[in-house]
VEXNU-976552 format. One record per residue (C-alpha): x, y, z; residue in three letters. Coordinates in nm, 2 decimals. Example, Ala and Ser with C-alpha at 12.3 -4.5 7.8 and 13.67 -1.06 7.14 Angstrom:
        x        y        z   resn
     1.23    -0.45     0.78    Ala
     1.37    -0.11     0.71    Ser
END
This chain:
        x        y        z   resn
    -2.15    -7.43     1.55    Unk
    -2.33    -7.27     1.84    Unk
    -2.18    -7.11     2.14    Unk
    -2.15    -7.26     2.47    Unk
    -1.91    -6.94     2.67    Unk
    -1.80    -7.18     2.95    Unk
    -1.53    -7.13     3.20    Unk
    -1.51    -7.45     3.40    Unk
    -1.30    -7.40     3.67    Unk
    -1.10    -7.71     3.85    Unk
    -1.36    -8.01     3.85    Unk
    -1.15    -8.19     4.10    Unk
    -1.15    -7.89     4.39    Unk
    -1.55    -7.84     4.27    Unk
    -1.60    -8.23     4.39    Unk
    -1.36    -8.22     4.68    Unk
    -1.59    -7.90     4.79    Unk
    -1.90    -8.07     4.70    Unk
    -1.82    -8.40     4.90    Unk
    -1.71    -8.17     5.20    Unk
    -2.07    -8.00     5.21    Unk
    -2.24    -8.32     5.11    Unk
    -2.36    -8.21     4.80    Unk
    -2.39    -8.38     4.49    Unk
    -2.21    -8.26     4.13    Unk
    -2.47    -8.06     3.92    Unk
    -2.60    -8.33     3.63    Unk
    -2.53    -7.96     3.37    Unk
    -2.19    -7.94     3.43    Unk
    -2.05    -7.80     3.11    Unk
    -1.74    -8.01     2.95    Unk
    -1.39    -7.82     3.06    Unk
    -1.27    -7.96     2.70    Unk
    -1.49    -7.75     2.55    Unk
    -1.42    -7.37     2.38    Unk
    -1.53    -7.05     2.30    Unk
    -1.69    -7.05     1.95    Unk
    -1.91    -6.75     1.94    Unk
    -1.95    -6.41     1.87    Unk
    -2.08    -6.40     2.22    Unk
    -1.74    -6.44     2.38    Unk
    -1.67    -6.21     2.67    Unk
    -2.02    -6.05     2.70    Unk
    -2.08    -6.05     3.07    Unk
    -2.46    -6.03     3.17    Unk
    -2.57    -6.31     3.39    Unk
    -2.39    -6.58     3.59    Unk
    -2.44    -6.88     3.73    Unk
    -2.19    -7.03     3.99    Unk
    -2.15    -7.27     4.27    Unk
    -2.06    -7.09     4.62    Unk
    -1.75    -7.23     4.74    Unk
    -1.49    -6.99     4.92    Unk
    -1.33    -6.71     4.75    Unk
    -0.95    -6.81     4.77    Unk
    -0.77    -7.12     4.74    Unk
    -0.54    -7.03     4.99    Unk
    -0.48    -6.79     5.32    Unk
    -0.39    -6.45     5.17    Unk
    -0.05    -6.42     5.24    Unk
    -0.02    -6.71     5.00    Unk
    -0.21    -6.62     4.73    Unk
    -0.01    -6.28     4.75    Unk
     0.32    -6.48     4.74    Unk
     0.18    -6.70     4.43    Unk
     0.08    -6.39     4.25    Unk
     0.42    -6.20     4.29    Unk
     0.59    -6.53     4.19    Unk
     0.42    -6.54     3.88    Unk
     0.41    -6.15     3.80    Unk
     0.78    -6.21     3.83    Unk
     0.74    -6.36     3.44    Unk
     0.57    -6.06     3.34    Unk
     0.86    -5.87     3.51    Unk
     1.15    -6.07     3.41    Unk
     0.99    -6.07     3.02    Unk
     0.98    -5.66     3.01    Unk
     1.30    -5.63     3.22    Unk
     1.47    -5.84     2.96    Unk
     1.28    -5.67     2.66    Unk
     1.34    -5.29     2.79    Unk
     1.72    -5.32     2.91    Unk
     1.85    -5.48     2.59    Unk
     1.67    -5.22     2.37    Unk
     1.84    -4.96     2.60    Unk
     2.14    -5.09     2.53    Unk
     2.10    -5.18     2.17    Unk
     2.35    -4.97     1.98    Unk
     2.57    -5.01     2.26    Unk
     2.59    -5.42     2.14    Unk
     2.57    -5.30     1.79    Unk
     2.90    -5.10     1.83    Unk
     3.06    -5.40     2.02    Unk
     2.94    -5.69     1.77    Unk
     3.02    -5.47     1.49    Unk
     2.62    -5.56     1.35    Unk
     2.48    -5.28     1.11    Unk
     2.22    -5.11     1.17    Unk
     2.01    -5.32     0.91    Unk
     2.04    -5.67     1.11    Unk
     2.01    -5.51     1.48    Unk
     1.68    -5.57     1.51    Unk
     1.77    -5.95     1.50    Unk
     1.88    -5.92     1.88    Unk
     1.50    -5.79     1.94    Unk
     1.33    -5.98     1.73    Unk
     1.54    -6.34     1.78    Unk
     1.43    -6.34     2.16    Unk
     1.05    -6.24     2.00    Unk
     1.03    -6.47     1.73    Unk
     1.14    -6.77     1.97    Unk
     0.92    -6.65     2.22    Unk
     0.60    -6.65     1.98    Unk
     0.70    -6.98     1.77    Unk
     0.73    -7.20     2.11    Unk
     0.47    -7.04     2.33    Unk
     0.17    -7.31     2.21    Unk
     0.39    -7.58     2.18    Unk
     0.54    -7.50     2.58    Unk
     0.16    -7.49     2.67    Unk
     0.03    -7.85     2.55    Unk
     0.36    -7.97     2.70    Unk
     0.25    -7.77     3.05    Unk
    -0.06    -7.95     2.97    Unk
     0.08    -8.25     2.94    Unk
     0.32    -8.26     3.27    Unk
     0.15    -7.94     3.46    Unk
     0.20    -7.58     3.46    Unk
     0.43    -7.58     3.77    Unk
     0.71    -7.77     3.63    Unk
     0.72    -7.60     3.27    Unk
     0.70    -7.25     3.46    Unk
     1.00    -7.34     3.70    Unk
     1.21    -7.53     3.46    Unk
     1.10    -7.22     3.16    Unk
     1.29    -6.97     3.44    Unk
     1.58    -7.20     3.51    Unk
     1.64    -7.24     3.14    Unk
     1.65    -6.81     3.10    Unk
     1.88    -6.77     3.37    Unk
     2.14    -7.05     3.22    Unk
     2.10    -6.90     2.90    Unk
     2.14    -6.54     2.96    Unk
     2.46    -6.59     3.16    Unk
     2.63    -6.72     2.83    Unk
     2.46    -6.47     2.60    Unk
     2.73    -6.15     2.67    Unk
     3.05    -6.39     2.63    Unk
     2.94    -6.46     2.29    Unk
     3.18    -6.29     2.04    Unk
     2.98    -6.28     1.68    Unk
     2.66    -6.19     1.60    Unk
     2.51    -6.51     1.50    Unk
     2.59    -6.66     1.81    Unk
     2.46    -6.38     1.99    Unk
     2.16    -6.41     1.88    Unk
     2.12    -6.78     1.87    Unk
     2.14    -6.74     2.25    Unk
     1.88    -6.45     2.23    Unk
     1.66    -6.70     2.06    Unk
     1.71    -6.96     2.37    Unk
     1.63    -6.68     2.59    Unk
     1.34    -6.60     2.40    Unk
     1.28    -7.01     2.47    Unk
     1.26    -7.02     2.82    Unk
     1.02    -6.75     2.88    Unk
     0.76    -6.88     2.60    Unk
     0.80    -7.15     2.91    Unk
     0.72    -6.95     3.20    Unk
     0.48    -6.65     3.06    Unk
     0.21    -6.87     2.95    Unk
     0.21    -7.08     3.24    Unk
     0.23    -6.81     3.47    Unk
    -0.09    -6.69     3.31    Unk
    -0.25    -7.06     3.26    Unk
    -0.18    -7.10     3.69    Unk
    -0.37    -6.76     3.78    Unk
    -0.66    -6.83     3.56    Unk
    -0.70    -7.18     3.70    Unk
    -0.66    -7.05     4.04    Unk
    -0.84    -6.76     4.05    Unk
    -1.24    -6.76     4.04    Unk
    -1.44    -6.51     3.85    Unk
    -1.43    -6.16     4.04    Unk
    -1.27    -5.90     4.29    Unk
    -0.94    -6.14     4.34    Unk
    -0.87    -6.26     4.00    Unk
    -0.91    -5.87     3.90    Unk
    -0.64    -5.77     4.14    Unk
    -0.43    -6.12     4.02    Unk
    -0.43    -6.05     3.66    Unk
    -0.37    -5.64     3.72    Unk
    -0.05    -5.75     3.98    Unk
     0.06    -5.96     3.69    Unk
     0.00    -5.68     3.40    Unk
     0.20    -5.42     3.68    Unk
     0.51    -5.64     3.63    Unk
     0.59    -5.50     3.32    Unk
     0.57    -5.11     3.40    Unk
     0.80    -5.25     3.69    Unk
     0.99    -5.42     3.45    Unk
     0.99    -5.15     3.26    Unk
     1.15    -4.89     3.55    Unk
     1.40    -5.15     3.64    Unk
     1.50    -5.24     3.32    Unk
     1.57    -4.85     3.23    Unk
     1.77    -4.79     3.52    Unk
     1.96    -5.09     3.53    Unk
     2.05    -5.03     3.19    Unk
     2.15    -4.68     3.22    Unk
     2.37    -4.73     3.47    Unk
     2.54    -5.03     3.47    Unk
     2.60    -4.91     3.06    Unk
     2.71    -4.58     3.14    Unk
     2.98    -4.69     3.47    Unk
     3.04    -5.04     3.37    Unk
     3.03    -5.31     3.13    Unk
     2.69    -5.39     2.91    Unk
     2.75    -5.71     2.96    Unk
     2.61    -5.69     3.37    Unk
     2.29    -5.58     3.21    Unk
     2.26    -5.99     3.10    Unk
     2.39    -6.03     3.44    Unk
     2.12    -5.89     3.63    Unk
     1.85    -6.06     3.41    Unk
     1.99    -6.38     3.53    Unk
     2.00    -6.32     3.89    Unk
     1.65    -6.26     3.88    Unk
     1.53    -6.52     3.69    Unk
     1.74    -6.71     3.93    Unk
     1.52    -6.53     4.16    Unk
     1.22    -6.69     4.02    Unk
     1.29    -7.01     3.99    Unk
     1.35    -7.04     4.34    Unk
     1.08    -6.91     4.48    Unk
     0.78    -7.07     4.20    Unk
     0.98    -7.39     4.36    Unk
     0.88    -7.34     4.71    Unk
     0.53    -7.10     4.65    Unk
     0.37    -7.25     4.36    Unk
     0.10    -7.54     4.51    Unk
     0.21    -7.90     4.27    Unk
    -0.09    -7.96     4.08    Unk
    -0.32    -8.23     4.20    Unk
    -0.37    -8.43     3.87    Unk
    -0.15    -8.43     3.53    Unk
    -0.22    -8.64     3.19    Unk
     0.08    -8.75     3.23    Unk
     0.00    -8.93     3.59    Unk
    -0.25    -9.10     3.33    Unk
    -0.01    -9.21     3.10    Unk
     0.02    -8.95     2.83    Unk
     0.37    -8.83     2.68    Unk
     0.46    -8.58     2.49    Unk
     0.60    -8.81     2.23    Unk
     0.25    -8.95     2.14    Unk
     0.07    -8.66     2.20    Unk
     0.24    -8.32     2.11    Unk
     0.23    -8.20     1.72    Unk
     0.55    -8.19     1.63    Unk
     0.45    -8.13     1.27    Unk
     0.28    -7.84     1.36    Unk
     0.51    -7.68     1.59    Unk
     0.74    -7.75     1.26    Unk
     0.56    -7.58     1.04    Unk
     0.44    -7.29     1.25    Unk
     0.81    -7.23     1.37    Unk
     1.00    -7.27     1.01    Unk
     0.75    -7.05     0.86    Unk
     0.77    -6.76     1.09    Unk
     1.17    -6.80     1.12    Unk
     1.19    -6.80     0.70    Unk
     0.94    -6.51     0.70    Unk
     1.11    -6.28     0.94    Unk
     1.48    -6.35     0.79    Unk
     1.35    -6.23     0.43    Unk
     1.22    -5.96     0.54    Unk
     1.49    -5.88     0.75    Unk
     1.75    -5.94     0.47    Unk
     1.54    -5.79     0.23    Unk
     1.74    -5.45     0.36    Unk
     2.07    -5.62     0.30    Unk
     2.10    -5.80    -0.01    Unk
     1.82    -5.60    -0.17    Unk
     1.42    -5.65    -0.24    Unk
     1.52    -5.71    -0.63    Unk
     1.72    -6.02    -0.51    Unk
     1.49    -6.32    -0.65    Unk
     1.53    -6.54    -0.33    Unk
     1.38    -6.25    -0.12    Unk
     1.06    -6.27    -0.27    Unk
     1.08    -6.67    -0.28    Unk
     1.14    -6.70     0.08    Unk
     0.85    -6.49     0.14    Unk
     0.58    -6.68    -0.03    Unk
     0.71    -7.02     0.10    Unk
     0.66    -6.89     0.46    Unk
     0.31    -6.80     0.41    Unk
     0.25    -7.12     0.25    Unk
     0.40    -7.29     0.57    Unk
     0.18    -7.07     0.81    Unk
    -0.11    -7.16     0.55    Unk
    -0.04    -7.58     0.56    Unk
    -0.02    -7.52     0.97    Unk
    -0.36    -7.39     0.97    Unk
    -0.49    -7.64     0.77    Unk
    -0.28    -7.92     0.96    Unk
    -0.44    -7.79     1.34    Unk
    -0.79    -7.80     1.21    Unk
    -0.73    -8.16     1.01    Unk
    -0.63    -8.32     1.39    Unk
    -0.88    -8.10     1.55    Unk
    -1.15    -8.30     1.35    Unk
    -0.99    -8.62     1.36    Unk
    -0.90    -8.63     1.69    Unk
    -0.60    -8.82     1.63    Unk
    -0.36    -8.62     1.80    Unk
    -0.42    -8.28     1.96    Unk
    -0.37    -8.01     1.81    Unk
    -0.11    -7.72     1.93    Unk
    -0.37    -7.47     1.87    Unk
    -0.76    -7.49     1.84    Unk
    -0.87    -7.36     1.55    Unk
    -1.22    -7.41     1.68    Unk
    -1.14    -7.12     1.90    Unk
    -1.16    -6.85     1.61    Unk
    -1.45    -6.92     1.55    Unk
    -1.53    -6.66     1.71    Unk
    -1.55    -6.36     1.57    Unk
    -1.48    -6.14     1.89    Unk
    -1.20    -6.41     1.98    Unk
    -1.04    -6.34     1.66    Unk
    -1.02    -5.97     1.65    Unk
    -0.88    -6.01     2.03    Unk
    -0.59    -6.16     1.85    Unk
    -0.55    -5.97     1.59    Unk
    -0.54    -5.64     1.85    Unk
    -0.30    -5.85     2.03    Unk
    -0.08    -5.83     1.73    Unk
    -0.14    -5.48     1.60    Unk
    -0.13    -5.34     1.93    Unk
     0.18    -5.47     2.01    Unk
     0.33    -5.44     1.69    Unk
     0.31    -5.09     1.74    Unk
     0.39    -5.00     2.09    Unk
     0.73    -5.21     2.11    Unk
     0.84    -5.07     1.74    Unk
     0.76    -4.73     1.87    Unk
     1.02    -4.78     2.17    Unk
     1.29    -4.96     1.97    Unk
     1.27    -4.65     1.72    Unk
     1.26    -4.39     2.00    Unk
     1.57    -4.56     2.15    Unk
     1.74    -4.50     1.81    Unk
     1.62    -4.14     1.81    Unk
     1.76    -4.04     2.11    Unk
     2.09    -4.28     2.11    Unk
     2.18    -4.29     1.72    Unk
     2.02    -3.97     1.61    Unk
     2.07    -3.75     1.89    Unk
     2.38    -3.89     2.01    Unk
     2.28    -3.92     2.38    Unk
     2.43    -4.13     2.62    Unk
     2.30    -4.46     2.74    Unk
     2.20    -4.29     3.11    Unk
     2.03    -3.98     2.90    Unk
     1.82    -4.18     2.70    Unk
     1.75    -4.43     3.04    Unk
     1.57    -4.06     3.21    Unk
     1.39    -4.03     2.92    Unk
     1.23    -4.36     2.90    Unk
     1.19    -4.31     3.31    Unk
     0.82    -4.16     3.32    Unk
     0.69    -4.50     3.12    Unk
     0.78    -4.71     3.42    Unk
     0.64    -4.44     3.68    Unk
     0.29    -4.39     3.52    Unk
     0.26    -4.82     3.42    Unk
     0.28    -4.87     3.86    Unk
    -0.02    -4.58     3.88    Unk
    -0.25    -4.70     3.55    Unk
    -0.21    -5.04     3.65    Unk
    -0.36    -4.98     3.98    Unk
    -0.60    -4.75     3.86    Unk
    -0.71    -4.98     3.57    Unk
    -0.76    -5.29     3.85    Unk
    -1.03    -5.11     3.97    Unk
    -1.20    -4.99     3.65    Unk
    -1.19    -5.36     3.47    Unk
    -1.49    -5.41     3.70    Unk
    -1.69    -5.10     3.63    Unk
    -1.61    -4.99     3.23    Unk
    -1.69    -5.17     2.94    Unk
    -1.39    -5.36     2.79    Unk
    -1.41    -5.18     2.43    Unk
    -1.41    -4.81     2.57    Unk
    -1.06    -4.96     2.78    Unk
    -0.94    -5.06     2.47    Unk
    -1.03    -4.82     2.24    Unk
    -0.87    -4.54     2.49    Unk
    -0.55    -4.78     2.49    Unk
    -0.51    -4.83     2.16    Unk
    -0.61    -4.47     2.06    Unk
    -0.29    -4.33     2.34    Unk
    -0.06    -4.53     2.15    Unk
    -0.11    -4.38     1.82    Unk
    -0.12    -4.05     1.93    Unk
     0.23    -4.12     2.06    Unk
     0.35    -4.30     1.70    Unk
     0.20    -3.97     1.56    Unk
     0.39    -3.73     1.79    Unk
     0.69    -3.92     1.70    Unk
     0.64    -3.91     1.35    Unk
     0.51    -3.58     1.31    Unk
     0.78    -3.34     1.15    Unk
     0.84    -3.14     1.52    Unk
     1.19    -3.00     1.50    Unk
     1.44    -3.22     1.70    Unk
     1.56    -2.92     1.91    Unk
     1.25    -2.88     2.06    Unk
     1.21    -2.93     2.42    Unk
     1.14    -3.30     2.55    Unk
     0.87    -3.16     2.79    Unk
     0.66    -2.96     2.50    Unk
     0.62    -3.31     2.29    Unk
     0.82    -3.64     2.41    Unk
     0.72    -3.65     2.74    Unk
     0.31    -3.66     2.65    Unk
     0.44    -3.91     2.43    Unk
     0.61    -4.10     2.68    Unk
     0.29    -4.06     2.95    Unk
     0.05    -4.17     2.68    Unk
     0.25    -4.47     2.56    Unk
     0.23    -4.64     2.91    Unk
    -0.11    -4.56     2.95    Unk
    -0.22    -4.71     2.65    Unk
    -0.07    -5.03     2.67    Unk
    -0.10    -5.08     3.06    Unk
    -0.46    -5.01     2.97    Unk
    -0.55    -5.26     2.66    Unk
    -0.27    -5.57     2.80    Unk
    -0.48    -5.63     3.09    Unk
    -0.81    -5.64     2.93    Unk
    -0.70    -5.87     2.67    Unk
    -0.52    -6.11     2.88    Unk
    -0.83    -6.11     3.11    Unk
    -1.09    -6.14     2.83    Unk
    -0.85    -6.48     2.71    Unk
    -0.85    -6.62     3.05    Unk
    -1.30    -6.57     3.06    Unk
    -1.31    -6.65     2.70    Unk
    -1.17    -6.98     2.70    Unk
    -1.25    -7.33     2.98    Unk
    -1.03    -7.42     3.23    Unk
    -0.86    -7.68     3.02    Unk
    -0.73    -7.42     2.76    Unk
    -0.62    -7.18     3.01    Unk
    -0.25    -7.25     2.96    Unk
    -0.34    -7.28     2.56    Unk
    -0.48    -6.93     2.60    Unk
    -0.21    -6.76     2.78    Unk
     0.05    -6.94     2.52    Unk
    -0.17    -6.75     2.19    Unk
    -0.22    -6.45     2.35    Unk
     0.12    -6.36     2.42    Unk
     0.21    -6.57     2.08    Unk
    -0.01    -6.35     1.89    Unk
     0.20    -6.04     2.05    Unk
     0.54    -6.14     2.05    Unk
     0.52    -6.28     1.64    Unk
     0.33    -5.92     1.55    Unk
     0.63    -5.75     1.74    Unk
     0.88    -5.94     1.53    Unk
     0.72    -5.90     1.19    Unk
     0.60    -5.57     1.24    Unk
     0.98    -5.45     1.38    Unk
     1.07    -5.65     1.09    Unk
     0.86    -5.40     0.84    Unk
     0.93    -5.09     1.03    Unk
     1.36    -5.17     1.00    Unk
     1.24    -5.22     0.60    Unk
     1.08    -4.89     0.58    Unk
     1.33    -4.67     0.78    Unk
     1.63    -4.81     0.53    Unk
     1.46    -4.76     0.23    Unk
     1.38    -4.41     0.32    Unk
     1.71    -4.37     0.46    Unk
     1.86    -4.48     0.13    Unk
     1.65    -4.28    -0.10    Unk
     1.76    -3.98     0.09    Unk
     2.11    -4.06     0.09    Unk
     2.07    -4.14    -0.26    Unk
     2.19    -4.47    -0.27    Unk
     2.03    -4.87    -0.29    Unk
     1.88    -5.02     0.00    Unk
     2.19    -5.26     0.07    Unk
     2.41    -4.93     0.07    Unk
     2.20    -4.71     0.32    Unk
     2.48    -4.76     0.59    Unk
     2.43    -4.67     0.96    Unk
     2.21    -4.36     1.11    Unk
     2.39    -4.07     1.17    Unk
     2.42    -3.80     1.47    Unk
     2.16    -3.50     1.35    Unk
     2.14    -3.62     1.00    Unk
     1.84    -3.54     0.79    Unk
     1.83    -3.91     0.60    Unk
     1.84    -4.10     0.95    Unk
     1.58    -3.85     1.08    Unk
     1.34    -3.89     0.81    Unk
     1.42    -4.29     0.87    Unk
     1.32    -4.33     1.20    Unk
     1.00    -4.06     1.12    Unk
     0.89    -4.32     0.81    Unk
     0.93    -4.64     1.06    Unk
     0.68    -4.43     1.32    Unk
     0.38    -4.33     1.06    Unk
     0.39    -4.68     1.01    Unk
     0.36    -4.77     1.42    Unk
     0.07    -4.52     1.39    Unk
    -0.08    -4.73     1.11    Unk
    -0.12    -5.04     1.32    Unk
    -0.25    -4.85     1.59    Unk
    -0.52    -4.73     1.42    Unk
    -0.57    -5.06     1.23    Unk
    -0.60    -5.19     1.59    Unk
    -0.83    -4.91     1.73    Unk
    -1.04    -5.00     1.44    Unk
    -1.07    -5.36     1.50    Unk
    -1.19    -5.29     1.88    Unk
    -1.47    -5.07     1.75    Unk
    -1.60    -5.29     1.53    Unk
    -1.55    -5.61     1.70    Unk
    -1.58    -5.53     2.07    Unk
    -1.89    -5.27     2.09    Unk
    -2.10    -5.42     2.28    Unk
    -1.87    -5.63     2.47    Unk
    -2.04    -5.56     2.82    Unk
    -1.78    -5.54     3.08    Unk
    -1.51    -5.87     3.09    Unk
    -1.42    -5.76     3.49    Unk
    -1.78    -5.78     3.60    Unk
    -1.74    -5.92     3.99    Unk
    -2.04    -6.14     4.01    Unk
    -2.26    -6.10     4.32    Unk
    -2.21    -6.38     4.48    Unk
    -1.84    -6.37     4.46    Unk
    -1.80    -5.98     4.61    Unk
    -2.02    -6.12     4.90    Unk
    -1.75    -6.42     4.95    Unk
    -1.44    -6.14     4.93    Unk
    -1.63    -5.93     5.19    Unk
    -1.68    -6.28     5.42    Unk
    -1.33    -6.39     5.34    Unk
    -1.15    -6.24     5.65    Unk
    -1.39    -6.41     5.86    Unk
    -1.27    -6.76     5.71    Unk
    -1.13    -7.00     5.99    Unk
    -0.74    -7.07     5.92    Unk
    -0.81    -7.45     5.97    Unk
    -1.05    -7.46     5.66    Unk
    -0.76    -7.32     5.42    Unk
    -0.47    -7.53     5.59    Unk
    -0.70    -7.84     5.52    Unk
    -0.75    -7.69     5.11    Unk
    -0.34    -7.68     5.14    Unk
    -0.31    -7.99     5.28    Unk
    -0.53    -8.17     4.99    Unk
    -0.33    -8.03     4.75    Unk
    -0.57    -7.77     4.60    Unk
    -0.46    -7.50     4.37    Unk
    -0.73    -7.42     4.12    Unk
    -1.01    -7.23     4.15    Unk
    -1.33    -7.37     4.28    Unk
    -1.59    -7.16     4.07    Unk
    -1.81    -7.37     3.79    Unk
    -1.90    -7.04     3.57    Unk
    -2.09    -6.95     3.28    Unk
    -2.03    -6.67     3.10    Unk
    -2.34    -6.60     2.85    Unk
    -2.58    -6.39     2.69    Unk
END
């Protein structure tokens, strides 16, 4: 099947722009149903565009809409970051070993990944807007209950729901600010303010943490999480522009048209996989179910494949994901990175968490000061990489990323005596860690959003951060595996014996050591990937000439002309693009 790299951006704002002018709709207009199935993906050399105005809006409301939806990003890591923080602080309270921790991780992950595609073909279905409002309100309920819980299963049942709601909002968010955003200087700075909420997120979530653990109750850390999502939800209510059109205005519903078959499969599979693998360190790998469990969930992911591209062809029903989209080659490898990249980075931090808490014995507020230089160098690389997506090729950025990260897995694996000062070796770690993944999330999320038409935007936000969230589950899955088999053999007993970590132990050193020289496997699996798949890539960012002369015209734009976009409802971007060779 041959390529057509299309990004069609809002047909109805194109024609309400057109009419305006007095001009008539191009008879070449690419069809927004349409996807990425090349190789060719992402190469930026020549492009062809209509000249409508920059923004969609005055300024001071595209700022707001931005913030609004960089909240997501924010609210995700804040949520992420303070409950790792505080891990073996809920472990001690819930009386969960250290074996089945992970589960208060990887339940909000797993949920997160599983329901991300089916949340974007239902934003499809009734509009971004309402699934990204609705997706906040439904984390702040949540999370309010989550601390009162008294047993571990229902604690994380309720992670899991948290997990629910923002597979809501994220991809949405994302879906709304490719959509609204043409091509160039602006949707740069949009999609770099969005990638800046997590080092934000990151700097909140560590203080907030720290203290409200070390002078209060852990259960305000679930607190806080819900005032802001609170937060959120009010203001996407009053900031983010309705949508125009929806299928549903036409009739559509998600009980004819959603695959709930393959949300099914995709969902049971994953769940199944990650509990044998996580159980695996409990009951024992010898234990025959272990190894059952484990072959039926590939099967399950395996039969999901198969079932997308079956509708896909038919056209039945639509599918939950495209498979159509892999078909490219360079698409592909995106997600793979996604998930290897990812993988590896959020294991690293839930592992250095235990080194300093469980290993080291320090307090909650100790470890938080540690962790503080992340948040501080994310808010400087995330400006500084929103001015080089536009001027350096996307595989150098990632390459760099990917390559910081392992460095770090490797300085945290690397037998360095435990004594030895922070500065000299944990705080390069620390530096680099940021800089890596504030470096390659913004060029993959940016590379989805020109990859893929305007009618899979929300679809492509959903996978990417699917792609992410499952590899963080599994691969935390894996690392918890390796670390309590180590553990055990150094302590000399089975797997389902190894017990907790213990304060300046050799075993529980040697543990969390194992669990980080695998974190450095995946990010050189992932650095690998981007070298083969992405030379060559030209540079995603690219501001097209016609659209930096618009941005340089923009202040000069009469107020009347964008109160009159606001006042027809428009919200999407008015650029018809091609992206191709």
């Amino acid at each position: 099947m041959t390529m057509v790299g299309s990004i069609e951006a809002a047909p109805e704002r194109n024609e309400a722009w057109r009419k305006e002018k007095g001009e008539t709709a191009p008879s070449s207009k690419p069809n927004s149903n349409e996807s990425i199935t090349s190789d060719d993906a992402g190469t930026v050399d020549e492009i062809v565009q209509d000249q409508p105005p920059a923004l969609p809006f005055s300024k001071a409301r595209c700022v707001a809409i931005v913030a609004t939806l960089a909240g997501a990003s924010f609210l995700n890591t804040v949520s992420g970051q303070a409950v790792v923080i505080v891990l073996p602080t809920i472990g001690r309270h819930l009386d969960i070993p250290d074996s089945r921790l992970q589960w208060v991780v990887s339940a909000y992950n797993l949920a997160f990944g599983c329901f991300l595609l089916l949340w974007g073909r239902i934003a499809d279905i009734y509009g971004k807007r309402k699934i990204f409002i609705w997706g906040s309100a439904w984390v702040a309920i949540t999370t309010v209950i989550n601390p009162f819980l008294p047993n571990e299963i229902a604690f994380d049942l309720f992670r899991g729901l948290q997990g629910l709601g923002a597979a809501a909002n994220v991809p949405t968010a994302i879906g709304i600010l490719g959509t609204t955003f043409p091509p160039g200087k602006a949707k740069n700075y949009a999609f770099s303010c969005y990638a800046a909420g997590a080092p934000l997120g990151a700097i909140f979530g560590n203080l907030v943490a720290g203290l409200i653990a070390e002078y209060t109750s852990w259960k305000w850390v679930f607190g806080i999480i819900a005032i802001l999502a609170a937060i959120i939800t009010v203001a996407s209510v009053f900031v983010i522009p309705p949508p125009k059109h929806t299928l549903h205005q036409d009739g559509v519903s998600v009980k004819g048209s959603v695959d709930w078959i393959g949300a099914a499969l995709i969902t049971v599979g994953l769940l199944v996989l990650l509990f044998a693998l996580t159980e695996g360190n409990v009951v024992g790998w010898r234990t025959p179910w272990v190894p059952v469990l484990i072959v039926v969930a590939v099967a399950l992911v395996v039969v999901f494949v198969l079932w997308q591209r079956h509708l896909e062809k038919t056209g039945k029903q639509a599918p939950i994901m495209k498979v159509s989209m892999f078909h490219s080659k360079r698409f592909s490898a995106a997600m793979l990175i996604m998930a290897l990249f990812f993988s590896s980075f959020s294991g690293w931090l839930v592992f250095a968490t235990y080194f300093y808490q469980d290993y080291q014995g320090q307090s909650v507020i100790q470890t938080t000061l540690r962790f503080l230089p992340t948040g501080v160098m994310g808010l400087i690389c995330a400006f500084v990489v929103s001015q080089l997506l536009s001027r350096v090729p996307t595989y150098m950025m990632l390459a760099f990323g990917n390559a910081c990260v392992a460095i770090t897995c490797i300085l945290f694996a690397a037998p360095i005596p435990p004594h030895t000062s922070y500065w000299a070796w944990a705080f390069i770690g620390m530096i680099l860690s940021v800089i890596g993944a504030d470096t390659a999330w913004p060029c993959l999320i940016l590379f989805t959003s020109h990859s893929l038409p305007q009618a899979d935007q929300a679809l492509g936000g959903a996978l990417v951060n699917a792609c992410g969230q499952i590899g963080r589950a599994l691969g935390l899955a894996i690392a918890t595996a390796i670390q309590t088999a180590v553990m055990a053999k150094q302590r000399g007993v089975s797997v389902e014996d190894a017990g907790y970590m213990k304060e300046w132990e050799d075993a529980s050193l040697a543990g969390i050591r194992a669990a980080n020289w695998f974190h450095m496997a995946l990010g050189l699996c992932s650095l690998s990937v981007v070298l083969v798949a992405f030379r060559g890539s030209g540079i995603i960012g690219k501001i097209p000439a016609g659209n930096a002369k618009r941005d340089e015209q923009q202040s000069a734009q009469p107020e009347e002309q964008r109160a009159a976009d606001e006042e027809m409802g428009i919200s999407e971007s008015d650029d018809a693009t091609k992206i191709r060779r």
